[in-house]
C-alpha positions, -999 to +999 in steps of 0.1 A: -027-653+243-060-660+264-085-631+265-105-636+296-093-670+311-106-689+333-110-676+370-096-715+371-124-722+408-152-744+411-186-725+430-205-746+452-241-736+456-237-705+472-208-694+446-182-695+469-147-711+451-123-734+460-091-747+441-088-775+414-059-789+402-052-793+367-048-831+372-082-827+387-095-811+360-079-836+335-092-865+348-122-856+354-125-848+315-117-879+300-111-882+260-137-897+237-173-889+226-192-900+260-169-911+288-181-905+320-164-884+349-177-886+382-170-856+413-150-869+442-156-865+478-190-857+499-195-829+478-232-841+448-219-863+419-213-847+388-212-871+361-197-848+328-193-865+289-175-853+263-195-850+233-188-841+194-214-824+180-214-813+141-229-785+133-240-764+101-232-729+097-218-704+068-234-673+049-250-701+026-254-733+059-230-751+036-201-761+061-202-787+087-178-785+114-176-806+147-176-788+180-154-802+208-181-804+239-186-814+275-217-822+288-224-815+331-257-831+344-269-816+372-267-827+408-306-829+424-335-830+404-342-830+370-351-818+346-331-789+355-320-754+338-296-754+317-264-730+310-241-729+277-208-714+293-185-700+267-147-694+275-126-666+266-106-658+231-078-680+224-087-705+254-110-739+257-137-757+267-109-770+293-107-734+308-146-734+321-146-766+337-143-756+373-170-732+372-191-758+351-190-783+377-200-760+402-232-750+384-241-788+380-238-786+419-258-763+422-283-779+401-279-770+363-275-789+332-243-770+319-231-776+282-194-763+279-175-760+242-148-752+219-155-725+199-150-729+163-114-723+157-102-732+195-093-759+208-097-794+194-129-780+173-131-778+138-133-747+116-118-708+114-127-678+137-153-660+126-149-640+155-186-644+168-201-633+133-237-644+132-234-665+103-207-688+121-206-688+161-238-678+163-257-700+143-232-730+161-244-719+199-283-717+183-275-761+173-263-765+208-293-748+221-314-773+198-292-799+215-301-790+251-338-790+241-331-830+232-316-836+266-339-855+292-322-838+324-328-801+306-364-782+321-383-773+288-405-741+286-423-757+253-415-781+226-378-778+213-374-744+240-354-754+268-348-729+299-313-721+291-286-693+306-256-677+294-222-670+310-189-663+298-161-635+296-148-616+269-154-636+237-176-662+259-198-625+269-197-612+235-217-642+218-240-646+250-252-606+236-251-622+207-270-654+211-297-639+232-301-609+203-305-638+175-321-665+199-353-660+220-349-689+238-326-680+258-340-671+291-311-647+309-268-638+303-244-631+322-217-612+300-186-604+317-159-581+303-167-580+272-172-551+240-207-539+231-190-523+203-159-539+181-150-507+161-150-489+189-130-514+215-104-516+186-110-475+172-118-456+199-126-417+198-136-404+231-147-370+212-176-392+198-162-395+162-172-424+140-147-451+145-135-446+109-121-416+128-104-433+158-073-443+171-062-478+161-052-495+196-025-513+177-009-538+207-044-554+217-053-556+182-023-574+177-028-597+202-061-605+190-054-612+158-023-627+163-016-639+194-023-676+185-010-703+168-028-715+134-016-723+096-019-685+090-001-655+103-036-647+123-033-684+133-069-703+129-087-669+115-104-667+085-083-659+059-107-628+049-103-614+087-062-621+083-060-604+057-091-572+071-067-568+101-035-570+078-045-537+059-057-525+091-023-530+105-001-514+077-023-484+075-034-476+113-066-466+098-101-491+093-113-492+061-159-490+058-153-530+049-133-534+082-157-514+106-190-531+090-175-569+095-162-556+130-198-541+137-214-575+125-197-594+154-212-568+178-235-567+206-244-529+188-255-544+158-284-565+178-287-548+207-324-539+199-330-571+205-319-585+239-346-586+258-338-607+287-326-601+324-287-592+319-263-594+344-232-574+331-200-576+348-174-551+337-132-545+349-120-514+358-083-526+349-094-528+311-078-510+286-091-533+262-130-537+268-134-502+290-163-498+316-181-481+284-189-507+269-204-526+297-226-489+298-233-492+263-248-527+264-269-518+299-287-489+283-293-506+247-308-538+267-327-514+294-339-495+264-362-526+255-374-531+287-352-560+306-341-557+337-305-551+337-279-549+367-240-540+361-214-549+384-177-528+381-148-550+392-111-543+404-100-570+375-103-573+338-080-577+309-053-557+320-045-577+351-064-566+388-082-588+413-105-610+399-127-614+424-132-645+421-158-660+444-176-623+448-184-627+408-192-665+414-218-656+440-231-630+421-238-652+389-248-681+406-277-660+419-285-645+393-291-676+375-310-691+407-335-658+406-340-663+364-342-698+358-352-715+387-368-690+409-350-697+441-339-667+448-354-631+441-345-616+415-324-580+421-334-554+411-316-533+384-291-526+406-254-513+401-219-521+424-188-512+425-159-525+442-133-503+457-097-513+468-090-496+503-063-499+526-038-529+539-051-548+570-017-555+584-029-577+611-048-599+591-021-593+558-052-582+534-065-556+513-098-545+524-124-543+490-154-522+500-186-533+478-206-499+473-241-505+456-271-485+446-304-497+438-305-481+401-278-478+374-271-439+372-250-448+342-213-429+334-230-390+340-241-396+372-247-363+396-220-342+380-199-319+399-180-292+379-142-284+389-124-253+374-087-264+354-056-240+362-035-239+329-033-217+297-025-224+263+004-254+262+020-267+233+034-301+228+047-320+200+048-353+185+082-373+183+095-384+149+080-421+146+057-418+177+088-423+199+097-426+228+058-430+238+041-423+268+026-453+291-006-454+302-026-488+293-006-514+280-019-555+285-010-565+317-004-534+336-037-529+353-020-544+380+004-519+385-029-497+398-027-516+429+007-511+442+011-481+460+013-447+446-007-465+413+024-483+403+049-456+404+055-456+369+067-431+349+038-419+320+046-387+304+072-376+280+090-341+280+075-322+257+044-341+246+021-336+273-004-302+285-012-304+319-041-286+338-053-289+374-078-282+398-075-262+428-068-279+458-103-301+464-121-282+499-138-318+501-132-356+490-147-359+458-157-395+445-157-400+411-179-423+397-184-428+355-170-409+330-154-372+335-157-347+305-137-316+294-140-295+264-103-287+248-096-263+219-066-277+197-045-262+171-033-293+152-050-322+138-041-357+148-041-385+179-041-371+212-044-388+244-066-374+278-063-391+311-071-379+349-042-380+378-046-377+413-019-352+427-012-354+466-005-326+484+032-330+482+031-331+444+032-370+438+009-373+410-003-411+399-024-420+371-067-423+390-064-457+361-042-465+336-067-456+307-064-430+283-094-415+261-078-415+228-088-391+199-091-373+171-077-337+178-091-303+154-107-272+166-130-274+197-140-310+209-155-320+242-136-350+255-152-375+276-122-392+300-119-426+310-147-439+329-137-453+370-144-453+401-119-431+418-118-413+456-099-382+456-092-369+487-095-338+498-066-312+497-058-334+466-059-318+429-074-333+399-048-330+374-059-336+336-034-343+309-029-342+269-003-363+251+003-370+219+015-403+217+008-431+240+025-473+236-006-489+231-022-472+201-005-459+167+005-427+160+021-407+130+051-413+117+059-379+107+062-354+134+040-326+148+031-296+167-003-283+185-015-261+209-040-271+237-066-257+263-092-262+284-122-238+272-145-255+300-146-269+337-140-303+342-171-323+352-169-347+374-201-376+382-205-386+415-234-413+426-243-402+462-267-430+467-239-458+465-235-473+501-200-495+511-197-524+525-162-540+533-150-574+528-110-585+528-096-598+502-058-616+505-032-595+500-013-614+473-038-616+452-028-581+434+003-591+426-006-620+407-013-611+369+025-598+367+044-623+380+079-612+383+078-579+368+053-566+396+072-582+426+103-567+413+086-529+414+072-534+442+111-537+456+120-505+437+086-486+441+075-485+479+086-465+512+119-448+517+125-454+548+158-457+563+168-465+601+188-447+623+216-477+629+220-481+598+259-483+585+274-488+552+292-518+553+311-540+523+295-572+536+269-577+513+245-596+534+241-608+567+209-627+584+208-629+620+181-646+637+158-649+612+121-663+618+086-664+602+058-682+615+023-686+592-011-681+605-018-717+605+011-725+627+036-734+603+070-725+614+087-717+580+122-705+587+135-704+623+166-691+635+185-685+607+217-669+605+245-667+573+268-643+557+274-632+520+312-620+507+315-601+479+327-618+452+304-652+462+279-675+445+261-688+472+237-716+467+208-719+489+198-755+494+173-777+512+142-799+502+107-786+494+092-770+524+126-763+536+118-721+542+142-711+510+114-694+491+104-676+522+139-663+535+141-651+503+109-628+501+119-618+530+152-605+520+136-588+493+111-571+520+085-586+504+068-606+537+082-594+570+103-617+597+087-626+630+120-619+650+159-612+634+171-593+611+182-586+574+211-563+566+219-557+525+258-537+528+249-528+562+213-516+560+183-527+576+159-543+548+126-535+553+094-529+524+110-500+497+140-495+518+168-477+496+190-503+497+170-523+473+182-504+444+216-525+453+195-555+447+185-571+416+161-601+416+139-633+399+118-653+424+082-656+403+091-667+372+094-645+337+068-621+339+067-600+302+044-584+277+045-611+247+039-588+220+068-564+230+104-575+217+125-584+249+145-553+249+111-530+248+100-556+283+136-545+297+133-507+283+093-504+302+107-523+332+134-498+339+119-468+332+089-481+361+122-480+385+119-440+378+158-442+383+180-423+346+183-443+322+221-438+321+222-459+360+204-492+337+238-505+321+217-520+296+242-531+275+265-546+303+236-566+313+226-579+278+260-584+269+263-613+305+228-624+294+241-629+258+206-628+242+219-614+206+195-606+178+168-624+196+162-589+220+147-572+191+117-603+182+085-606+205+089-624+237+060-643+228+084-663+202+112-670+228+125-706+241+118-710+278+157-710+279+154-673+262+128-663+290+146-673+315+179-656+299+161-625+299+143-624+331+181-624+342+189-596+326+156-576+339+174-585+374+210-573+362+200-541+351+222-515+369+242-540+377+229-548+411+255-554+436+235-579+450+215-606+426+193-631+442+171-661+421+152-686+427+152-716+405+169-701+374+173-728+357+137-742+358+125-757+323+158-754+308+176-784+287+214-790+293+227-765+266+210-740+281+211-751+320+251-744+312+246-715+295+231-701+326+259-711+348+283-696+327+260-659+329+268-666+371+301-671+367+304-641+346+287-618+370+304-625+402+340-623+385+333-588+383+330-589+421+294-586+429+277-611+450+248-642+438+229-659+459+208-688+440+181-710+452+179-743+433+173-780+438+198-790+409+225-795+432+250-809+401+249-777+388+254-758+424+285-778+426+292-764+397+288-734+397+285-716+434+315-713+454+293-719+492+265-727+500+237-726+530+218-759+539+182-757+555+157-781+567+127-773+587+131-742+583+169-740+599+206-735+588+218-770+588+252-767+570+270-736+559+306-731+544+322-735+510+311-764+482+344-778+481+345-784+525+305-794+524+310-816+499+346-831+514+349-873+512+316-879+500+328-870+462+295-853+448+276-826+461+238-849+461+259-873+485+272-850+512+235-832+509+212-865+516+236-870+546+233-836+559+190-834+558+191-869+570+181-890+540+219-900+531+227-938+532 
């Protein structure tokens, strides 16, 4: 799995992004030590060569490993500033390219690599120690300093930047703390602490002390492939994160060699101008540490700005060409003197409402002139609620869910995601009054809790509207160690509540991401002090739209699913129950630029049908069928699912089952945990999922109980169609399910259709293998251009012409 990946844009000279392909990308990167690639188009050449350089590194500088590199020379004059940009854990050199090229446009000598370990380089991860990484990125500063197109300060000192996220952040800190010729970084979400990112104690315990976040851990360690079971680690940190693992507890060796590889360790040393760019959807690298690192590197006098983000680990809006800007500038103020420099400045970006004329969510950017850190002015809120006790579940399970990888997302659906966080039984909950006045809060909140019982506990903040709908302010939970009185800070955000709203604080004892007990246990909570709140006053907003579908993005399939089951509940005054299962009349959708994508379209579902949905790329198919699932919104006509209108969260839905995106799971969970999380988001009883009805059609055997991350794309697929069969849906709809899958498998499928309608529900499929809708859908619906050109039963559409791909090509127009 890729921590941090690539934002996958170019930025031009202002930072503003536009689209590569990966063929693009590809060619431009040919193989070999110094092949040339040259930018297309008006836009300034960019000539790029691939480079190995060997370096020396080790406790003892006795190893020699080969870095995989590519060098960008700069568009303009030279000799130019240079910047190393480092990519994100378990990616490439390959995954920076965009963004590299647009630096070189912009003017800069830009040096992207492999990190040891990664890619086609040589060597083990050291995971940024200082006697590996580092001392590699300190030879490919020497390198730079050789180059002719690189600006020197002095003999052997070039004027060189840093940028990269997550891991690529992490050993800019680094490099800057051990290198002083580095000239200014730009870290994005990234740790300042390891112990702590993978420990954490929000009470302020030593990480010895902390809660082991046991699902990113294990995706850090062993998310990638390798000749080990930590893939390319070193075989020391295998077998560090091994005993880790089995125990749920660091051992001193553990937390020093974790603390070794951290900003912490060196912070004391950064002493150049910092651009830090932090995610508020990050459960795994938390705004803290972003706060952390500002106030160590302010501390020694360099100026420092921090920018909070809607994205980050978890999923979110990355924000693509708002962080592009922002860094190109940065770098223009601090190595070439362009531009001038910001002050130390702090924004925030804030998600607000849906521009349904333009289809966009409107991001506000709020800034202030100074960071006020996470303390801000703090406002203090009474909590209603006495003594509470709760209790911990045999084996830590079932477990609340709060942050997981890859549900930050869900914070921008409406009502937070809707999904379902809090056990019976294991959670205290305390609230404020009714709020006499919006309160905005901006850091880190902070309660003092007395505890009877010693163990994991987990605090987070909800917003509670009026009505009683309460939905997590962000899915982050301040884990720690429970005895006596401690004074808890919460999750930091950025967070309106509204007024007439409550602030509702709550206390579990076991949440998925992080390791708990085995054995089970009881304690008593309460709140012995108000809860205060920081607010920064002098933060002014600005708005800028972002495009709608961008927030549904880092979940693929499972967020377009929930956002089917979790919206509105609206339901029309006309509408009937009916046993037709669907029925399109007059169905249009136009684009903004013109493009007429379905027009006119009428057809009819039976029960009892597979209906194939057929026509050639562009033909409207993928769009009549987000329409169907209220997804995107017809011009003119109308959708009816068993008699009811279908519009965004109507209650029909629940009838519907679907799989238009693609498999969307959590790799580290076991394919039946990915169904068990999806259903209970639904917030429907777990006796209405038919779990074992649908895993029975889907025929996915002992395979359910091993991490998705080890599945075929045939075993994907298999179980993204049982996500959509759960509670048996009278109504199943998916696009391409047979995408990527060999023969055995594509028959497999078909034989999981058939299964389904015989028991007299209703399939509609959208594919572009039309020997297997021959074979296995009983009609079918024809378009072109965006109409109904044919409609009726295989066997009557298919009639003289023998085969299915014949009577087709005839009926679009490209038949002989």
């Amino acid at each position: 799995m890729r921590l941090g990946g690539a934002l996958r844009t170019r930025w031009n000279r202002t930072g503003h992004a536009t689209r590569l392909t990966a063929a693009a990308t590809a060619a431009a990167l040919a193989a070999g030590g110094a092949a040339w690639g040259v930018a297309a188009g008006d836009e300034p050449r960019v000539r790029s060569a691939d480079q190995r350089i060997t370096v020396v590194d080790g406790p003892a500088d006795d190893q020699r490993v080969t870095l995989d590199t590519t060098f960008y020379r700069p568009a303009g004059r030279t000799p130019a500033p240079a910047v190393l940009l480092a990519h994100g854990f378990g990616g490439s050199k390959a995954d920076v390219a965009d963004e590299a090229r647009g630096l070189a446009r912009a003017g800069y000598a830009v040096l992207t690599w492999s990190a040891r370990g990664f890619g086609r380089s040589g060597g083990q991860i050291a995971l940024n120690s200082p006697d590996y990484e580092v001392k590699d990125v300190r030879q490919l500063v020497d390198w730079l300093a050789r180059r002719p197109e690189v600006r020197l300060d002095g003999p052997g000192d070039p004027r060189v930047g840093m940028a990269g996220r997550s891991y690529g952040g992490a050993i800019a800190l680094l490099t800057a703390a051990h290198d002083r010729r580095v000239d200014a970084i730009a870290p994005m979400i990234t740790w300042h602490s390891l112990p702590d990112a993978l420990f954490p104690d929000a009470a302020g315990a030593d990480p010895s002390d902390g809660v082991f976040k046991k699902l990113w851990a294990g995706l850090f360690f062993t998310g990638s492939a390798g000749p080990t079971a930590c893939g390319r680690f070193l075989p020391s940190l295998c077998a560090m994160y091994q005993e880790v693992a089995e125990t749920g507890r660091p051992t001193a060796s553990a937390i020093e060699t974790l603390h070794r590889s951290s900003p912490a360790s060196v912070a004391d040393r950064i002493r150049v101008p910092t651009l830090l760019v932090q995610g508020q959807s990050d459960s795994l690298f938390p705004l803290e540490h972003a706060d952390a690192n500002a106030r160590a590197i302010a501390a020694n006098g360099a100026p420092v700005s921090v920018v909070w983000f809607q994205g980050g680990h978890d999923g979110g809006d990355p924000e693509t060409e708002r962080i592009g800007d922002m860094v190109t500038g940065f770098f223009d103020a601090h190595l070439k003197g362009t531009a001038p420099p910001d002050p130390d400045g702090f924004t925030v970006t804030r998600a607000g409402g849906l521009d349904s004329s333009a289809r966009e969510v409107v991001v506000a950017e709020a800034t202030t002139r100074s960071y006020p850190g996470l303390t801000g002015d703090p406002v203090e809120l009474p909590l209603i609620g006495g003594e509470q006790p709760v209790h911990h579940p045999p084996g830590g399970s079932p477990a609340a869910i709060s942050a997981l990888p890859g549900l930050g997302s869900l914070d921008s659906l409406p009502a937070g995601g809707g999904l379902p966080t809090e056990m019976p039984g294991q959670a205290a909950f305390f609230d404020t009054p009714p709020l006499e006045r919006p309160v905005q809060l901006t850091g880190a909140a902070t309660v003092r809790l007395r505890v009877d019982g010693d163990g994991p506990l987990f605090a987070k903040l909800y917003d509670v509207a009026p009505g009683g709908t309460a939905t997590l302010a962000r899915r982050l939970p301040a884990a720690f160690q429970a005895s006596g009185d401690v004074t808890v800070r919460l999750p930091a955000m950025d967070h309106r509540f509204d007024r007439g709203h409550r602030i509702r604080l709550v206390v579990a004892t076991t949440d998925m991401g992080f390791a708990t007990p085995d054995e089970p246990a009881s304690y008593k909570v309460q709140v012995v002090s108000p809860l205060t709140v920081p607010t920064v006053p002098s933060l002014s907003t600005a708005s800028a739209p972002v495009p709608h579908w961008v927030w549904a993005l880092p979940m693929g399939a499972v967020v377009v699913s929930l956002v089917i089951v979790l919206t509105g509940r609206h339901r029309r005054a006309d509408d009937k129950d009916s046993e037709i299962p669907l029925e399109i009349t007059g169905l249009t959708k136009a684009y903004k630029n013109g493009h007429l994508a379905v027009a006119d379209l009428s057809f009819r579902v039976e029960k009892g049908q597979v209906l194939g949905l057929l026509g050639p790329n562009g033909a409207g198919k993928t769009t009549t069928l987000r329409m169907l699932m209220g997804l995107i919104h017809p011009d003119s006509g109308e959708i009816r699912i068993f008699g009811h209108h279908v519009t965004p969260g109507a209650p029909v839905l629940a009838r519907l089952g679907s799989f238009v995106e693609g498999p969307g799971f959590l790799p580290h969970l076991s394919g039946r945990d990915n169904l068990d999380l999806y259903w209970r988001a639904t917030g429907r009883p777990l006796d209405e999922a038919h779990m074992d009805e649908a895993l029975q059609i889907a025929d996915l055997g002992s395979a359910l109980d091993r991490p998705v991350r080890t599945y075929s794309q045939g075993m994907r697929q298999r179980l993204a169609i049982a996500q959509a069969m759960l509670g048996l849906p009278d109504l199943l709809v998916l696009d391409e399910p047979t995408n990527g899958l060999d023969p055995p498998q594509i028959r497999e499928m078909r034989q999981v259709l058939v299964r389904y309608a015989a028991a007299g529900r209703t399939v509609i499929v959208s594919s572009h293998l039309l020997s297997e809708v021959e074979q296995t859908c009983t009609h079918a619906v024809v378009m072109a251009g965006g109409r109904r050109v044919a409609a009726g039963p295989v066997a009557d559409l298919v009639g003289a012409s023998g085969r299915l791909e014949d009577a087709f090509l005839q009926i679009i127009g490209e038949g002989p």
